[in-house]
C-alpha positions as CSV (number, residue, x, y, z in Angstrom):
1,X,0.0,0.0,0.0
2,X,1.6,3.4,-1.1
3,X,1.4,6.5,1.2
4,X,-1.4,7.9,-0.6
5,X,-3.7,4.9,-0.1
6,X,-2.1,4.8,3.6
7,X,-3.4,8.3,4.2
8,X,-7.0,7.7,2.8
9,X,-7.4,4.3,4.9
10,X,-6.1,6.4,8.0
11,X,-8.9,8.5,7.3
12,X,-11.5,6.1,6.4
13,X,-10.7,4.2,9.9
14,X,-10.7,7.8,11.5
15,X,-14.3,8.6,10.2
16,X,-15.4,4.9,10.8
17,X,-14.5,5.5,14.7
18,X,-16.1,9.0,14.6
19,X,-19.4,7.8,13.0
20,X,-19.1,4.6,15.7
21,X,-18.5,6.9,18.7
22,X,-21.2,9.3,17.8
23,X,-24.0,6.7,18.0
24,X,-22.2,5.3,21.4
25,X,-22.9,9.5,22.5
26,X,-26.3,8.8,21.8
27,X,-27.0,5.7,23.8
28,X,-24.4,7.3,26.7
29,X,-26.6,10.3,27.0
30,X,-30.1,8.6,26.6
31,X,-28.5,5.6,29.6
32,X,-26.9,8.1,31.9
33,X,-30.0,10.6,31.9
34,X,-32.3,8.2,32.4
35,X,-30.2,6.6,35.6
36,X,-29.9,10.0,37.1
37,X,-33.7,10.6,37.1
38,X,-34.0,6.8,38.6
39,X,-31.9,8.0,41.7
40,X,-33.7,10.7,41.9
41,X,-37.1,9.0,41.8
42,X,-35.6,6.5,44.6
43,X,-35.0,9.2,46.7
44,X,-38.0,11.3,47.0
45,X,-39.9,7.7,47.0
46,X,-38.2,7.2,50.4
47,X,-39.0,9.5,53.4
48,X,-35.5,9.1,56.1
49,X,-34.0,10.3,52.1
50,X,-36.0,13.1,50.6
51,X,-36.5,15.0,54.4
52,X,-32.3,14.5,54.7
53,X,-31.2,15.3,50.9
54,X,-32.5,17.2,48.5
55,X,-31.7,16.9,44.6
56,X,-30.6,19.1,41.6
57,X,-30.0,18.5,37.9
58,X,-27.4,20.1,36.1
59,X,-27.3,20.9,33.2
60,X,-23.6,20.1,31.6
61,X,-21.7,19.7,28.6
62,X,-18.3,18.1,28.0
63,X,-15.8,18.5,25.8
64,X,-14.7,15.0,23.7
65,X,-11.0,14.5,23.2
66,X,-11.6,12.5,20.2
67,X,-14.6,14.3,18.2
68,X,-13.3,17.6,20.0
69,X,-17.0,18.6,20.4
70,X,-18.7,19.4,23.0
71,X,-21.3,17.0,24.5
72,X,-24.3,17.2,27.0
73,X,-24.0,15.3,30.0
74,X,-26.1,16.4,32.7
75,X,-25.0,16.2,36.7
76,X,-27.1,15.3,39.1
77,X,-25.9,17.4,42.8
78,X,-27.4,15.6,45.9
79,X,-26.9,18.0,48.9
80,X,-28.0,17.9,52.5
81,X,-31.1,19.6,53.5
82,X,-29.3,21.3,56.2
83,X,-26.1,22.1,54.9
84,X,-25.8,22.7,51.1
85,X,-22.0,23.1,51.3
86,X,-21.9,19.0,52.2
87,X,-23.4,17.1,49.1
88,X,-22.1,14.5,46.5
89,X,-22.1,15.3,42.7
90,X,-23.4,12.2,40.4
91,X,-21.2,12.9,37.4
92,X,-21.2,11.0,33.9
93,X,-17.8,10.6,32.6
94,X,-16.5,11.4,28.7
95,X,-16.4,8.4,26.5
96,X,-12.9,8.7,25.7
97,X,-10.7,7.2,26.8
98,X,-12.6,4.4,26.8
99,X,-13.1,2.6,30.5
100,X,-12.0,-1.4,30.4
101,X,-14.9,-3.1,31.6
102,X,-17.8,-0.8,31.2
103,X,-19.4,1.0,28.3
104,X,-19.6,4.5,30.3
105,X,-19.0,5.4,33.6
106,X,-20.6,7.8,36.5
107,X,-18.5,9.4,39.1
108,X,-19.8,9.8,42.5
109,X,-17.8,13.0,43.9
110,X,-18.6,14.2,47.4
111,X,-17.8,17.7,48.6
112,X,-15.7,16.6,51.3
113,X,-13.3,13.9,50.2
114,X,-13.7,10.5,51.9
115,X,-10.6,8.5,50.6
116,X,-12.9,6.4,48.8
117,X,-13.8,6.7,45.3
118,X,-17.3,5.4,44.4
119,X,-18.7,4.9,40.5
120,X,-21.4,3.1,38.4
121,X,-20.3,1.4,35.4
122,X,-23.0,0.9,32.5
123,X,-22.6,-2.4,30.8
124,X,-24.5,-1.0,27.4
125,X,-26.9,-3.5,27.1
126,X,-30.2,-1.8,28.4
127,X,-31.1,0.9,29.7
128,X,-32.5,-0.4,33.0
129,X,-30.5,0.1,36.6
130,X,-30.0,-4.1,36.5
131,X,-27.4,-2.5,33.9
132,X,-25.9,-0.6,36.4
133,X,-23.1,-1.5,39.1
134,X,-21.9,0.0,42.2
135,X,-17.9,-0.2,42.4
136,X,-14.6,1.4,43.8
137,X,-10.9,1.2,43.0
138,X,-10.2,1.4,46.7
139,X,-11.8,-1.1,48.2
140,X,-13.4,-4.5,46.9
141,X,-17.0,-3.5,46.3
142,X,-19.3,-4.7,43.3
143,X,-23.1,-4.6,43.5
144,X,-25.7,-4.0,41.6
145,X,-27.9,-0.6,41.6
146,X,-31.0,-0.7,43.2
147,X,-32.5,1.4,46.2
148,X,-30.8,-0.6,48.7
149,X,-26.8,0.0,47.0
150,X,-28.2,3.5,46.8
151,X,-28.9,3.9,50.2
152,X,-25.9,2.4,51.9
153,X,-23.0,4.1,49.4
154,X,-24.8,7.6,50.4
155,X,-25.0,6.6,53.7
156,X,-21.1,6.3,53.8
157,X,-20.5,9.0,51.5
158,X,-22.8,11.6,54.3
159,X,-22.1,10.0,56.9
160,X,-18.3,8.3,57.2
161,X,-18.3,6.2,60.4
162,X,-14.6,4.5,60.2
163,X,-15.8,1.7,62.3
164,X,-18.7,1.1,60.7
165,X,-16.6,1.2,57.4
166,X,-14.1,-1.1,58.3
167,X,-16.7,-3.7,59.6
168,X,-18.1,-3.4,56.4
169,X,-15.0,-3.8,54.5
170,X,-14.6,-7.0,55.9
171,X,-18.1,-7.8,55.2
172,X,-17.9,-7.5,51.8
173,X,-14.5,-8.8,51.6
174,X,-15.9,-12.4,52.8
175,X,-18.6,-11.7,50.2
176,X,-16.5,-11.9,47.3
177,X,-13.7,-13.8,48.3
178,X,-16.3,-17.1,49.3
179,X,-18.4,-15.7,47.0
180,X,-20.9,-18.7,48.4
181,X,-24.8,-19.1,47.7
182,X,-26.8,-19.1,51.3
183,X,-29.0,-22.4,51.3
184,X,-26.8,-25.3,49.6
185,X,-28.9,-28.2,48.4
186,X,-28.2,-31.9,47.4
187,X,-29.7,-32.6,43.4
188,X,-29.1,-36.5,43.7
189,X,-32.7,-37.0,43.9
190,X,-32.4,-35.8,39.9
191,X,-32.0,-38.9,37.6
192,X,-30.8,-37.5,34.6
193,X,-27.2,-35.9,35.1
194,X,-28.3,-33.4,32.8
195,X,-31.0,-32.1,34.3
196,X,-29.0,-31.9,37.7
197,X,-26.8,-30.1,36.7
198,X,-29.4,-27.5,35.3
199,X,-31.0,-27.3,38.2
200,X,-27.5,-26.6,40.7
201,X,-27.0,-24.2,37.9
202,X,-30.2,-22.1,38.3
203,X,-30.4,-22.4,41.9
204,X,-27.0,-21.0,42.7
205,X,-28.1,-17.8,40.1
206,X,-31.9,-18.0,41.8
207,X,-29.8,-17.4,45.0
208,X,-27.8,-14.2,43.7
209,X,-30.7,-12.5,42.3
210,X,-32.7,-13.0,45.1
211,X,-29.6,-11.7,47.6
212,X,-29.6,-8.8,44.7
213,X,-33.3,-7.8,44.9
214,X,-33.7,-8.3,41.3
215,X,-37.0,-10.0,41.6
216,X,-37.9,-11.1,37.8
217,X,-34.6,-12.7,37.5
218,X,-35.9,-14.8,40.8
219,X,-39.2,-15.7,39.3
220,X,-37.9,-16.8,35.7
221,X,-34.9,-19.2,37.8
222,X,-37.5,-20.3,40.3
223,X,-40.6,-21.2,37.8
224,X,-37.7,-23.3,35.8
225,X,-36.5,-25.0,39.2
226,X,-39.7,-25.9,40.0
227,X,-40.2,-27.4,36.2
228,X,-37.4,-29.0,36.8
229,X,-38.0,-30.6,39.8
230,X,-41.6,-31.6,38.6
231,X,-40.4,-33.2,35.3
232,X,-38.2,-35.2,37.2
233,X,-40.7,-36.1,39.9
234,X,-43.6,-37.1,37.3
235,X,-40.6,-38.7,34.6
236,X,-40.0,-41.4,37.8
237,X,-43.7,-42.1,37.3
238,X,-45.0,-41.4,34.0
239,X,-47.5,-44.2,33.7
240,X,-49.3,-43.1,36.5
241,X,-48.9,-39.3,35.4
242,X,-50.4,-40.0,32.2
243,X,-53.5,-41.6,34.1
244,X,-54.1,-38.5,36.4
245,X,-56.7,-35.7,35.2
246,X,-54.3,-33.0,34.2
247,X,-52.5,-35.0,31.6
248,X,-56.5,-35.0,30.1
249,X,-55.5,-33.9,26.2
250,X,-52.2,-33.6,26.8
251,X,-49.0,-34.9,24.7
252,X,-47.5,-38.6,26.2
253,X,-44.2,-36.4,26.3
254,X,-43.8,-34.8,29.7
255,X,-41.6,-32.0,28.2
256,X,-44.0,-30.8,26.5
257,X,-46.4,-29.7,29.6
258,X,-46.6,-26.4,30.8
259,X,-46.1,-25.6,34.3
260,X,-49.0,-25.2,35.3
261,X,-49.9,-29.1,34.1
262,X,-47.0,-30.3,36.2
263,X,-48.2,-28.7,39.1
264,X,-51.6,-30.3,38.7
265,X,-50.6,-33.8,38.0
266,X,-47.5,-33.7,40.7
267,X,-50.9,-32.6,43.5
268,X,-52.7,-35.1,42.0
269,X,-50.0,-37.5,42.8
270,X,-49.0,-36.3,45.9
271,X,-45.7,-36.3,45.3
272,X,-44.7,-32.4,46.2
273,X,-45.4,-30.6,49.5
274,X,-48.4,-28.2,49.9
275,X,-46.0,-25.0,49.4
276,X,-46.4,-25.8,45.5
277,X,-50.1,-24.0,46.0
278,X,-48.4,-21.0,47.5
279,X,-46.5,-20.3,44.0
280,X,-47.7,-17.0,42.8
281,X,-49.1,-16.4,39.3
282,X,-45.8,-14.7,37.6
283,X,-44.0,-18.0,38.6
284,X,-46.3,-20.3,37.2
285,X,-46.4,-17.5,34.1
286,X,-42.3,-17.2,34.0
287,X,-41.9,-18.3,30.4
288,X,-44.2,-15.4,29.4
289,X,-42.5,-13.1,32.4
290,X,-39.0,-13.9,30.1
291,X,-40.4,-11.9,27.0
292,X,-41.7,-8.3,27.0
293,X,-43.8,-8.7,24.4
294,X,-45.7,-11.7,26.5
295,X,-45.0,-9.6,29.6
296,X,-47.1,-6.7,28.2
297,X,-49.6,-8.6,26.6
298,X,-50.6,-10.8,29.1
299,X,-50.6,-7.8,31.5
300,X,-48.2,-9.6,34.2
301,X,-47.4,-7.5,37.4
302,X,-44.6,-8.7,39.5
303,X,-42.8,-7.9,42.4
304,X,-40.9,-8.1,46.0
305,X,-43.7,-9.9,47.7
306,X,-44.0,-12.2,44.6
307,X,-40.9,-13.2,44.4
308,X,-40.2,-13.2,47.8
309,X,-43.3,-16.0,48.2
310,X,-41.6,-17.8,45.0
311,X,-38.0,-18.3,47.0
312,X,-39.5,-19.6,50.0
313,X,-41.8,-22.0,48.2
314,X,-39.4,-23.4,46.4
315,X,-37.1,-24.0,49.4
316,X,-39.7,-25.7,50.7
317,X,-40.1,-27.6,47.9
318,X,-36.5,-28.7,47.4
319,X,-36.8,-29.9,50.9
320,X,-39.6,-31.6,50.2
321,X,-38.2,-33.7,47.5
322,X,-35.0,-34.1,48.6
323,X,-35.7,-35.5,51.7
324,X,-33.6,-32.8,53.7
325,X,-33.9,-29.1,54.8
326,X,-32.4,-27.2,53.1
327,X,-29.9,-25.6,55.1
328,X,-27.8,-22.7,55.2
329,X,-24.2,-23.4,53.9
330,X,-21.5,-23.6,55.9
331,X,-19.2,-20.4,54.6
332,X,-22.7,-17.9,55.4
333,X,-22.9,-19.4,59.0
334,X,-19.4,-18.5,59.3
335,X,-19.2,-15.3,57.9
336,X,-22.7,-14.5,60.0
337,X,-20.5,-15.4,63.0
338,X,-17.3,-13.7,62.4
339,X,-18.8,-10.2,61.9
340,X,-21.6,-9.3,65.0
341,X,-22.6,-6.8,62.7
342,X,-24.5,-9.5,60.2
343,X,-25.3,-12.0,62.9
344,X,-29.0,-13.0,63.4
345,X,-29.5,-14.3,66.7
346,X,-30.1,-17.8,67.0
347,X,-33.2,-19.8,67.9
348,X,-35.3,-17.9,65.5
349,X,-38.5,-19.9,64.0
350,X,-40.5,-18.3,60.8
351,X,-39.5,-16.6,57.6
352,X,-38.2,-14.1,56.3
353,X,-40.6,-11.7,54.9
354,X,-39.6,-8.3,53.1
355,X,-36.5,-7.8,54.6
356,X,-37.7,-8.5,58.0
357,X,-39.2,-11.5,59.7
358,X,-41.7,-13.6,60.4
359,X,-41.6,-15.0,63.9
360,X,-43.1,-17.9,65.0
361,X,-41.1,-18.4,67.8
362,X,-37.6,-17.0,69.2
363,X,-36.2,-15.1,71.5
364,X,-37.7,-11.9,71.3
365,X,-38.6,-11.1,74.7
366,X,-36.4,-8.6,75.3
367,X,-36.9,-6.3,71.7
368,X,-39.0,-3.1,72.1
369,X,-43.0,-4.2,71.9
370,X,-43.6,-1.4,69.1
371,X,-47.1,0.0,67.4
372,X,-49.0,-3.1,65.5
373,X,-48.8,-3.8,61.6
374,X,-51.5,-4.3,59.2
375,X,-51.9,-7.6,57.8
376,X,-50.7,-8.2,54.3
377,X,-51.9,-11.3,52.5
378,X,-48.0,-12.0,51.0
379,X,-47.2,-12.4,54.8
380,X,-49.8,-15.4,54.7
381,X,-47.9,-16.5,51.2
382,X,-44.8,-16.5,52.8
383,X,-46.2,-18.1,56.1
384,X,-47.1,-20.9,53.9
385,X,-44.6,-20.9,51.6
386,X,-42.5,-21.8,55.0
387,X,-44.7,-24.8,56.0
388,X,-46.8,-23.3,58.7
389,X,-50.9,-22.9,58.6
390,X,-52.2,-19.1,59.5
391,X,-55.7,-18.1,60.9
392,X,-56.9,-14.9,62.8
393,X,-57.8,-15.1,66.1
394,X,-58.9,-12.8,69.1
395,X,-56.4,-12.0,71.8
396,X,-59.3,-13.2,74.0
397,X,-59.8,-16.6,72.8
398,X,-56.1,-17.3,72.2
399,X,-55.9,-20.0,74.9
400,X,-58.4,-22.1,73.5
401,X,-56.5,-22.7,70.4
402,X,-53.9,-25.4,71.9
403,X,-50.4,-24.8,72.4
404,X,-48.7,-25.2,69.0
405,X,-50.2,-22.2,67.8
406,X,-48.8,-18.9,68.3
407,X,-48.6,-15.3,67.9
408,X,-46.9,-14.1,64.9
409,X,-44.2,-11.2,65.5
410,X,-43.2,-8.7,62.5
411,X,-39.5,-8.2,64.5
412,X,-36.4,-7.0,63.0
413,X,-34.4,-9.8,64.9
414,X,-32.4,-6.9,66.8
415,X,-34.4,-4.3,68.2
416,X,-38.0,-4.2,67.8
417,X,-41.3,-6.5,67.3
418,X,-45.0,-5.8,66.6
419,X,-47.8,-8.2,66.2
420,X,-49.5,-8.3,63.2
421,X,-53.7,-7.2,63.1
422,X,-55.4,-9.5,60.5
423,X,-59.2,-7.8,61.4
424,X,-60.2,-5.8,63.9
425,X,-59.2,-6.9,67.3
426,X,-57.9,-10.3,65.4
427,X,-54.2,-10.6,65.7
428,X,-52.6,-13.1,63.0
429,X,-51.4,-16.9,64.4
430,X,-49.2,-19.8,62.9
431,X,-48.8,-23.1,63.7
432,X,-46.5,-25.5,61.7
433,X,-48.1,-27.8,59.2
């Protein structure tokens, strides 16, 4: 190639890059707007947040080293209420240089410097805060935005506690160095080799997205778990599977059922526990839940208490058909133990329930007896879910119910506990199944 030809390829490749880093612009501005308004949605949606910080967006423009042109990409300032000279400026970053790992990058840049450097890296594939990651050069931190993330990096960033800090820098140092899923499980009850290894597969991701929050990726794992687990169930038995009602006009070929068939034919059979009933409708809908065109269509709604119901079922379920609880691993119970800042006191019966917990039974005597909570109906779900029956029942008339059942404590496991009102002067019960 002569010099000449060398010259117009340079400039071919140079316009090629331009053109190619002009549509990236696009999709960086569109991503990094849109995540900005999300934060600020998640904080005036949260009252300790919006009567603490207030927000501003900025407008901004950058200049790129590459196109040398300018750019829009608007700031977002969060500030405290009571002193605007303390706040922390969300700041989205040029796209050149590029930044390994990430397709664009936000700065989080607090007023007073805190010797630790905070950013979210966009991965460019949606535009949807699951795209999104927390992370820092400084110390080993890697999760994934949501309102939870949010909360605790601004909590540091406001408020710098070095105790607190360090606690947590061990905490999250276990995290990713074990990097182990909370309830381990044994698959042998699984014939076929290739279906086990499916289903330790999707349970070890269910785990992560539920320990995540990201509560569609929990229903799609959980629904195919629990297809899983039923194929396998009803494949041991297929003559008499074929006989029961809900194989009625159905193909001889098990893998061609639908969930909701497998459920039916495994109750007819009697070959799951009860907590099957207690899966909600997105799970037994999850192949539609996995396409937004079926998602839309079908008008599905989904959600925390959803998928919340869905995990604990399905524990339930594996420890049903495996013939074993299914405990908590080994690594958790030790990291739980090595940091009293994560440890859950022991002797605890229930489930958890929205962060918090159900309490059947434990030692709560000594938390503060706070103001009562309404009844929800995904605290029965989850009640369920966890092998225990539920009813309402006046305080009155409590010691005519016998001895297994008891009251059932909304409790925080540390501090506080509040019974639950199911109607009226009715407070909700349990008993195990």
């Amino acid at each position: 190639m002569g010099f000449k030809e060398k010259i117009k390829q340079s400039e071919t490749d140079h316009e090629r890059t331009r053109l190619a880093l002009e549509t990236d612009y696009s999709k960086w501005q569109s991503a990094s707007a849109s995540v900005l308004r999300t934060i600020q949605q998640w904080i005036h949606g949260d009252v300790a947040l919006r009567t603490r910080l207030r927000t501003t967006e900025i407008e901004h423009h950058i200049t790129d080293d590459f196109l040398r042109a300018q750019k829009q990409l608007n700031q977002l300032k969060i500030e405290l209420t009571a002193d605007a000279n303390h706040y922390v400026l969300v700041r989205p970053l040029s796209l050149t240089p590029r930044v390994e790992g990430a397709f664009g990058r936000i700065e989080l840049e607090p007023s007073s410097p805190t010797g630790v450097d905070y950013y979210l890296d966009w991965d460019g594939k949606l535009d949807s805060p699951n795209c999104w990651w927390f992370r820092s050069s400084v110390r080993g931190f890697d999760k994934r935005l949501n309102s939870d993330s949010l909360n605790e990096i601004l909590g540091e960033l406001f408020n710098p506690q070095p105790t607190a800090t360090v606690a947590g820098l061990r905490r999250r140092e276990r995290e990713r160095e074990s990097d182990q899923t909370i309830y381990s499980v044994d698959f042998s009850f699984i014939a076929s080799a290739k279906l086990r290894s499916i289903a330790a597969r999707d349970w070890d991701e269910c785990q992560r997205a539920f320990k995540s929050k990201c509560w569609k990726s929990v229903l799609i794992l959980a629904g195919g778990l629990v297809e899983t687990i039923l194929l396998s169930q009803l494949a041991r038995r297929k003559k008499r599977a074929l006989k029961t009602k809900a194989a009625s006009g159905a193909s001889t070929d098990l893998t061609r059922w639908d969930l909701s068939r497998l459920i039916r034919a495994a109750r007819e059979l009697k070959i799951v526990p009860p907590a099957v009933e207690a899966l909600p409708e997105p799970l037994r809908q999850y192949r539609n839940l996995a396409h937004p065109g079926n998602e839309m269509r079908e008008k599905l709604k989904f959600g925390e208490p959803d998928a919340t119901t869905a995990f604990h079922a399905l524990r339930a379920i594996l420890a049903g058909v495996s013939g074993s609880s299914v405990t908590e691993d080994a690594a958790e119970q030790n990291n739980r133990e090595a940091d009293p800042m994560t440890r859950a006191p022991s002797g605890w019966l229930g489930v958890e329930w929205n962060g918090k917990f159900l309490a059947y039974d434990g030692p709560y005597e000594n938390l503060k007896l706070i103001e009562d909570r309404g009844f929800d109906m995904s605290m029965q779900e989850a009640l369920q879910a966890g092998g225990y029956r539920v009813a309402a029942y006046d305080k009155g008339h409590f010691g005519e119910i016998g001895g297994k059942v008891h009251f059932v404590l909304l409790t925080d496991r540390t501090s506080w506990r509040c019974r639950v009102v199911a109607k009226g002067d009715a407070y909700l019960v349990a008993s195990p199944i």
